[in-house]
SEDREN-903259 format. One line per 10 residues: number of its first residue (from 1); for each residue x, y, z of N, C-alpha, C. Coordinates in steps of 0.2 Angstrom, whole numbers. Example, Ala and Ser with C-alpha at 12.3 -4.5 7.8 and 13.67 -1.06 7.14 Angstrom:
2
1 = 66:-28:39:62:-22:39:66:-16:39; 64:-11:35:68:-5:36:64:0:39
//
This chain:
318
1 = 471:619:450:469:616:456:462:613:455; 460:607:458:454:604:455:449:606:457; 444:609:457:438:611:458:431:607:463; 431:606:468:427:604:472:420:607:473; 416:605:468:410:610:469:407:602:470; 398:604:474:394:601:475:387:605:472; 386:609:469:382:612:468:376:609:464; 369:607:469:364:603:465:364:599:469; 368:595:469:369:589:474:364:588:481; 361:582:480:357:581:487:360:576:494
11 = 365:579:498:367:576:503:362:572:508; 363:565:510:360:564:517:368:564:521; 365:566:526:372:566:532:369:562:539; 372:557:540:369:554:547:371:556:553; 368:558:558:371:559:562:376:564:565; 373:570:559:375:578:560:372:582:564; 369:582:569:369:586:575:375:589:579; 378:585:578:383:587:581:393:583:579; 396:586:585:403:581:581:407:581:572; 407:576:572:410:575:564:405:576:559
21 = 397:572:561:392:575:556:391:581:555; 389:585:561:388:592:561:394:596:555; 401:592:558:406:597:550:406:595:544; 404:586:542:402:585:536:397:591:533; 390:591:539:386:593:535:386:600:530; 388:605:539:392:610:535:397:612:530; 400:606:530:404:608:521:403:605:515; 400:601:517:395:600:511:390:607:507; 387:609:512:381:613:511:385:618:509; 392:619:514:396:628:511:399:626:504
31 = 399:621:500:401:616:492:395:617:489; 389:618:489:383:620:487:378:615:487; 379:609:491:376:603:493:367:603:497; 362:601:495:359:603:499:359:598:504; 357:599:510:358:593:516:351:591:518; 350:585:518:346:580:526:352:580:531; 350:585:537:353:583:545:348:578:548; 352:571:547:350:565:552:353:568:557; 348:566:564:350:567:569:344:564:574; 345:558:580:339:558:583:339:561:589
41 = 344:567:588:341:573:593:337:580:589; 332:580:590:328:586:587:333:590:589; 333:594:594:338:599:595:343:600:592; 348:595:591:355:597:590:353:596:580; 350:592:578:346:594:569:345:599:567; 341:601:571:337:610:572:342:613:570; 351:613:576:351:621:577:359:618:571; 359:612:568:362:614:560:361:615:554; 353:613:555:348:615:549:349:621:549; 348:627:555:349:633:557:354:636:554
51 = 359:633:557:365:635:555:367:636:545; 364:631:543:366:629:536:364:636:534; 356:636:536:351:640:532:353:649:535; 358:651:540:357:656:542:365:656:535; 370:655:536:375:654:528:373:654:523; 367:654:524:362:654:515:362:648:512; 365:643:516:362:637:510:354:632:513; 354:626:511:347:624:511:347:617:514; 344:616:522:344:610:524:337:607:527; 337:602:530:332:600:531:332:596:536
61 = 329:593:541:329:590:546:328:583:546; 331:577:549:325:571:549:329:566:557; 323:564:559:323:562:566:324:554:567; 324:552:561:320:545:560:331:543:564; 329:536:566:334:532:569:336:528:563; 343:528:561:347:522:557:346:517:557; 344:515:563:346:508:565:341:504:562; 336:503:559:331:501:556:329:500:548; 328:498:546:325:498:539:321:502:539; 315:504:541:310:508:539:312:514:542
71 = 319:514:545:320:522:548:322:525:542; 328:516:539:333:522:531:329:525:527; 324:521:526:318:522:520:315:529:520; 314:530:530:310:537:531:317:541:530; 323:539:531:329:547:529:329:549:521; 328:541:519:328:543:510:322:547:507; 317:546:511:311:551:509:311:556:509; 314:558:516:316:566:517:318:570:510; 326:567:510:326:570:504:322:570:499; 321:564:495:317:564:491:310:570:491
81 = 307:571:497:299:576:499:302:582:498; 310:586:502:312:593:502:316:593:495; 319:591:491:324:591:486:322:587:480; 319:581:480:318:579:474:322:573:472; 327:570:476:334:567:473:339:565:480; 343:559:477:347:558:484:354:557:477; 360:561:481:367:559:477:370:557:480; 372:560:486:377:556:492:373:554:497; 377:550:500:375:548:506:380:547:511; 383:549:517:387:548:521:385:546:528
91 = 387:542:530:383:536:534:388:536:541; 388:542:544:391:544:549:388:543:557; 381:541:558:379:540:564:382:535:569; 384:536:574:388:534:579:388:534:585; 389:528:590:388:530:597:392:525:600; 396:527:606:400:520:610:399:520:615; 400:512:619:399:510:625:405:507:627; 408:511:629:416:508:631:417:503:639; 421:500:636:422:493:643:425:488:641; 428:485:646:433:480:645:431:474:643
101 = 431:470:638:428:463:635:424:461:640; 429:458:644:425:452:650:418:455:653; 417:463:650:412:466:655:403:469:651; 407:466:644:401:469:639:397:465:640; 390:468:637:383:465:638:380:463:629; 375:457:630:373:458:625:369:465:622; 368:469:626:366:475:623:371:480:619; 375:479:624:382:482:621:386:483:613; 385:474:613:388:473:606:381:473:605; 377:472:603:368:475:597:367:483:596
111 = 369:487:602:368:492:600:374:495:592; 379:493:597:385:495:593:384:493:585; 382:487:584:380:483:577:374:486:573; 369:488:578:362:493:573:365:496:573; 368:502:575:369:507:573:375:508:568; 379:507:568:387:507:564:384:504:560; 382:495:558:383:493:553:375:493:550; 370:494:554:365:493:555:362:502:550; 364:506:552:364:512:549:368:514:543; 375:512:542:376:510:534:371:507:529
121 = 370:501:533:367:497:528:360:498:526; 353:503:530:350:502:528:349:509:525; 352:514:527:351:521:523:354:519:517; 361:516:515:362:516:508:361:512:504; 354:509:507:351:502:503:344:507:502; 344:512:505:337:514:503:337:520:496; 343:523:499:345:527:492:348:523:487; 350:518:486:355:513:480:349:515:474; 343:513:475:340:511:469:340:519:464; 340:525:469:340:531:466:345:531:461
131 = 351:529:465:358:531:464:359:527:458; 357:521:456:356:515:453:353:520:445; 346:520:446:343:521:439:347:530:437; 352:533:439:354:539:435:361:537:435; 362:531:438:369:530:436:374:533:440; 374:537:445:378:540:448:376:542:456; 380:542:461:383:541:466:388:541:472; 387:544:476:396:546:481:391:544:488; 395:537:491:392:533:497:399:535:501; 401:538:507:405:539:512:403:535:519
141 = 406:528:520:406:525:525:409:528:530; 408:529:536:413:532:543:413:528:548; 418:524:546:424:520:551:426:523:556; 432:520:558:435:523:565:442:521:564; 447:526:566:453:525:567:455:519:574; 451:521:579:450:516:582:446:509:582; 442:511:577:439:502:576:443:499:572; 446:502:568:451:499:563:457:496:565; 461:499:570:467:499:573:464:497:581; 460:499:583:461:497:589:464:500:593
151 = 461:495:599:462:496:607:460:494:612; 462:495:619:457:490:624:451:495:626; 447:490:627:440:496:630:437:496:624; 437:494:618:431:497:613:429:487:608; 431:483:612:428:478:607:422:478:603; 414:479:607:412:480:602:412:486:598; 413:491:597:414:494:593:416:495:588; 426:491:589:431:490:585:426:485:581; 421:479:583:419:474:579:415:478:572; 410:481:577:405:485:571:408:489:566
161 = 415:495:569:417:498:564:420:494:557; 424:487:562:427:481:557:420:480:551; 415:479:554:411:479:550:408:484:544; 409:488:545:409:495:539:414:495:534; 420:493:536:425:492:531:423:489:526; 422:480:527:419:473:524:412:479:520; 408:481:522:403:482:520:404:487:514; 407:491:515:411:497:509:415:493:506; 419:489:504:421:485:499:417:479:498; 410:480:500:407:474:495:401:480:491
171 = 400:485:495:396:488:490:401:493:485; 405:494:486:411:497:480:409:494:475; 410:484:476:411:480:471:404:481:466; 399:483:469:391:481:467:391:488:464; 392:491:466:390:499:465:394:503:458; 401:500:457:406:503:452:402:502:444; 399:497:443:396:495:437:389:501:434; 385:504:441:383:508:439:384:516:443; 390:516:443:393:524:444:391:524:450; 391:521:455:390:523:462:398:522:465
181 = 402:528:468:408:526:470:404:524:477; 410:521:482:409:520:489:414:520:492; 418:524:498:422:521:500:422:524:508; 426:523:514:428:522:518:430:528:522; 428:531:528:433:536:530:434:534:536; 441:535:539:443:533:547:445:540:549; 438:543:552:443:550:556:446:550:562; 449:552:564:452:553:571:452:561:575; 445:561:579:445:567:580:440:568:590; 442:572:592:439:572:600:432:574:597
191 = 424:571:599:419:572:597:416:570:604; 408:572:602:405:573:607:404:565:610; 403:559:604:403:553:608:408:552:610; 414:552:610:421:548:613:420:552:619; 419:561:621:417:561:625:411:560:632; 408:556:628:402:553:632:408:546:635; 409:543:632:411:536:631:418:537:634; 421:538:637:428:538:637:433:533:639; 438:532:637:440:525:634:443:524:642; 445:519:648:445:518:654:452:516:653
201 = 458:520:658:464:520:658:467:520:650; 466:526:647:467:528:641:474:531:642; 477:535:647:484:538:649:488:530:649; 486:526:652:490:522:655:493:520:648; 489:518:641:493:516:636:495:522:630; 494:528:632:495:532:627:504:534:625; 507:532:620:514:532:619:518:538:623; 518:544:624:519:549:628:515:557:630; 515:558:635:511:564:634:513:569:632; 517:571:627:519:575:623:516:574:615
211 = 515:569:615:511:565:610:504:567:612; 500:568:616:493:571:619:492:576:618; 497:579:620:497:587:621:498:591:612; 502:585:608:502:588:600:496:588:597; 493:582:599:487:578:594:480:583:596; 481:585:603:475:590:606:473:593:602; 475:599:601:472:605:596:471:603:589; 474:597:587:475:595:579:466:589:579; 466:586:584:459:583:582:452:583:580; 451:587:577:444:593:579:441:589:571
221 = 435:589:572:431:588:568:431:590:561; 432:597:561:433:603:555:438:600:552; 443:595:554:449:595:552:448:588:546; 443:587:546:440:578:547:437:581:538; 434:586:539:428:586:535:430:589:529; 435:592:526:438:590:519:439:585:515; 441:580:518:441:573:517:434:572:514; 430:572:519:424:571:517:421:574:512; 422:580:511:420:584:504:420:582:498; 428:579:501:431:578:492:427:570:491
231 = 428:564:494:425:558:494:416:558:490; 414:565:491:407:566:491:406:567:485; 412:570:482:412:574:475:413:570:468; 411:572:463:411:571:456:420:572:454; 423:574:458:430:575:455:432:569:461; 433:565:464:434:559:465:430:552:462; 436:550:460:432:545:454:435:538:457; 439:539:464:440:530:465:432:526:469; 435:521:469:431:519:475:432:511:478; 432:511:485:434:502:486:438:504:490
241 = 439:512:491:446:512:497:443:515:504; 450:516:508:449:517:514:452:525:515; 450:528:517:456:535:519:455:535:527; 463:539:531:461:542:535:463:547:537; 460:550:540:459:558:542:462:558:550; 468:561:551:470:561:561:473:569:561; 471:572:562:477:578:565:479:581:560; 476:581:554:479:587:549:480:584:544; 484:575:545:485:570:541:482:565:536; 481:564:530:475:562:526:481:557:521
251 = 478:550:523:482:545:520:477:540:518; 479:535:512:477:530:511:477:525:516; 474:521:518:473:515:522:473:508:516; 477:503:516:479:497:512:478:491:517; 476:485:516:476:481:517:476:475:511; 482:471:510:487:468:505:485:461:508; 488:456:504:489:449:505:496:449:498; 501:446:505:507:443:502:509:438:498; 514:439:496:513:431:489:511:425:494; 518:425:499:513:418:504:519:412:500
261 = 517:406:502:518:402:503:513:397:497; 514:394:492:511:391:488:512:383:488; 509:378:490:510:373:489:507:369:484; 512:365:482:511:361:475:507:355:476; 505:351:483:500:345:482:497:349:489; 491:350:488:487:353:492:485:345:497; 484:342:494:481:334:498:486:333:506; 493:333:504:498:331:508:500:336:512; 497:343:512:498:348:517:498:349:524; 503:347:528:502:347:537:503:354:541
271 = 501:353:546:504:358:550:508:358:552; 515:355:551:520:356:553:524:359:544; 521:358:540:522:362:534:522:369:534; 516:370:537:514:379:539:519:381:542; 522:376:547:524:380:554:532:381:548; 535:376:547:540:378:541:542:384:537; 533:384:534:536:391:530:531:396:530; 531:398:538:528:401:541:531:407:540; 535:409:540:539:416:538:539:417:530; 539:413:527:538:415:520:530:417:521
281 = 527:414:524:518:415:524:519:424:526; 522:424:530:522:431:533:526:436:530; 530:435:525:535:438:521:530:443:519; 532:451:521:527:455:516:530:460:510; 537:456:508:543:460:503:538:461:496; 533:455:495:529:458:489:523:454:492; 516:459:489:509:459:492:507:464:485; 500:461:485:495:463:482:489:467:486; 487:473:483:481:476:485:474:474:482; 472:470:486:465:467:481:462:472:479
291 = 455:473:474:448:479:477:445:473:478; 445:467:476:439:461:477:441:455:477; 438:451:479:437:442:481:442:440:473; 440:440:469:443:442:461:451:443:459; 450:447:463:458:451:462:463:446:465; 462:444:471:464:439:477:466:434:469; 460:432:467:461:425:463:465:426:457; 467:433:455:470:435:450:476:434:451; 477:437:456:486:436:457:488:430:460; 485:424:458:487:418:462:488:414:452
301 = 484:417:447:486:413:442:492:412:439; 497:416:439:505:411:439:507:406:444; 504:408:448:507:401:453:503:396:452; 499:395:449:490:390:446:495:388:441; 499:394:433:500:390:428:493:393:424; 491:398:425:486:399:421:487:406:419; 487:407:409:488:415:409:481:417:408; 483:424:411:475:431:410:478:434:406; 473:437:404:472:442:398:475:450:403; 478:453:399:481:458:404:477:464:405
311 = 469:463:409:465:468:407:462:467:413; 460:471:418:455:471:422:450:468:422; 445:466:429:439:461:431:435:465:423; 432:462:422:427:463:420:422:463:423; 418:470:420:410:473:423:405:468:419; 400:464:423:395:462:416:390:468:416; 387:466:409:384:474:407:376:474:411; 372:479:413:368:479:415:363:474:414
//
């Protein structure tokens, strides 16, 4: 069995006061991780620093808000002033404002974009250049089963978390050249923001309430946070992917592009051409897994007429 140690490693965790943070933090730290507890509640920071520290391991507190660039920089310093060093980073801080499209405010969607993508971006922009000059790196983006897949009631949300995704597979792409993995995690779990937030006329579309009553005890945080371990760890060497975590369940997430429909005189192409072989467009009997813009272009050169070399993108050298 693989061995999953953390030992040495300087964790940030955003948004672990409580929730799904709070369990990353804590299993990272019980792996031998030391932690920054982001959190812009001093309170709920406090009492899992506490927590870490009463287990024997070693955390530290930081108050500063994601949502800013000069917040991520003061997270990244954290670590840097208590431990010396930043190796992971997990970008977990999260908040929702649930309601029905016609009803969101521009607040609504700005909040939801600082913080989800606004909070990825500028903490793991503040650690990259660390993670950069040693060459090594484990970035954990946190998605949403719900932003991903959806539902009514969470537009903005669902946009911003849409946005984590995009952003985890463009820093995959930038970051694999110098040993930084990155990739994606969709947990599904009852937390304290959903319950702040609660999604309005949630029964009314739930498939059955026996389906509720299964998923109930199964969605818990704790349940979330192995996933997260391993992603963090030196013994996970992918990156550019998606996983998710729901109820006990840990699976890949793929998003593919089909062969499609090729046309030979692009000039003469109408819409009633489309509308034709439309079902060929949507044929999904074979599809490709991009990891990038590249790979898209890769699998179109036999229908171009043009041979590759049977070898992976190439990395250019630093």
């Amino acid at each position: 069995m693989t061995d999953v140690a953390l030992d040495g490693q300087v964790a940030i965790v955003t948004g672990s006061g409580a929730g799904l943070g709070r369990a990353y933090a804590l299993e990272l730290a019980a792996r031998g991780a030391q932690v920054v507890v982001n959190d812009v509640s001093t309170e709920r920071a406090d009492d899992t620093v506490a927590t870490i520290a009463d287990a024997g391991g070693r955390a530290v507190a930081s108050y500063d808000s994601v949502a800013s660039q000069p917040g991520g920089r003061a997270i990244v310093e954290s670590a840097i002033q208590a431990f010396g060093d930043v190796s992971i980073v997990v970008c977990n801080a999260g908040t929702m404002r649930n309601a029905y499209f016609e009803d969101q405010s521009p607040d609504d969607l700005d909040a939801m974009i600082a913080v989800h993508i606004g909070g990825c971006f500028w903490v793991t922009q503040a650690a990259w250049p660390i993670m950069k000059r040693k060459r090594y790196g484990r970035v954990v983006l946190v998605g949403s089963s719900g932003g991903m897949w959806s539902m009514h009631a969470i537009t903005n949300y669902a946009a911003a978390k849409g946005g984590v995704y995009g952003l985890g597979r463009a820093l995959a792409f930038e970051g694999r050249e110098h040993g930084i993995n990155v990739n994606v995690l969709l947990p599904g779990a009852a937390t304290t923001i959903t319950a702040a937030s609660p999604v309005p006329d949630y029964e009314k579309y739930f498939p059955h309430p026996d389906l509720g009553k299964a998923l109930a005890a199964r969605r818990t945080a704790e349940s979330v946070a192995p996933l997260a371990a391993y992603l963090t760890s030196e013994a996970c060497t992918v990156t550019g992917e998606t996983f998710s975590a729901v109820a006990g369940r840990y699976a890949r997430v793929i998003v593919g592009v089909t062969d499609g429909w090729f046309a030979d005189d692009i000039e003469s192409v109408t819409a009633e051409d489309i509308a034709q072989h439309f079902d060929e467009i949507c044929d999904p009997t074979n599809y490709v897994l991009p990891s990038n813009l590249f790979d898209e272009y890769r699998a179109m050169a036999p229908q171009l007429g043009v041979e590759l070399p049977a070898v992976g993108l190439a990395i250019p050298p630093d």
